[in-house]
N, C-alpha and C positions, 0 to 999 in steps of 0.2 A: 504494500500500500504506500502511498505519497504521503509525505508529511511538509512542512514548512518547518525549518528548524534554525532557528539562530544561534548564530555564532558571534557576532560583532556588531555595534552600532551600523546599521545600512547593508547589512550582512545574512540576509535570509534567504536558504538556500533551499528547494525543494527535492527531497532526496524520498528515495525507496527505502522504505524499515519492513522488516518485520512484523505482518501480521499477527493481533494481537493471539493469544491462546484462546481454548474453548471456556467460556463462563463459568465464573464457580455456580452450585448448586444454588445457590442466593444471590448471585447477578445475571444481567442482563448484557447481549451483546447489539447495537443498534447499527445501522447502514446510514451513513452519513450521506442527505441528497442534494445540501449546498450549505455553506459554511461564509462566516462573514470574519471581521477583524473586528478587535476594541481597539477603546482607546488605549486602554495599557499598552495591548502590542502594538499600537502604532508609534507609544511613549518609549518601548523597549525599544522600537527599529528606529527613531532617531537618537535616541542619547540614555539609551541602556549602556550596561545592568542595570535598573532600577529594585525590579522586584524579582528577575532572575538571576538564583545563587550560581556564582559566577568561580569563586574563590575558596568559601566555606561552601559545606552540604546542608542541603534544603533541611530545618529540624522534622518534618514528619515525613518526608519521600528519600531523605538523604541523597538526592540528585545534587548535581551543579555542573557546570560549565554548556555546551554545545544545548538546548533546549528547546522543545517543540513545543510551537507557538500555540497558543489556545488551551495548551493542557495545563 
């Protein structure tokens, strides 16, 4: 599947990832039919990291650096 993932202020690049897994028993999996931007990611593509951890890890996903937009 396609993602939008940034990397750097003005820096979003649309790359192939890995399909997510199959649903735990208590989620759901949904088919995305069109998708929009916020402000934030529009705040992240000009003069990010603002609120993507970039240096330290995210406290509840423990992600940081390279990060797909919208998630």
């Amino acid at each position: 599947m396609k993602a939008a993932i940034w990397y750097d202020p003005k820096d979003i690049r649309i790359e192939n990832i890995p399909a997510p897994s199959s649903p735990a028993e208590d989620e759901i999996q949904v088919r995305i039919a069109y998708t929009g931007i916020c402000g934030t990611d529009l705040k992240e593509y000009t003069s990010g990291p603002t609120f993507i951890p970039w240096d330290t890890s995210h406290p509840l996903t423990g992600h940081f650096g390279p990060h797909y937009i919208g998630a």
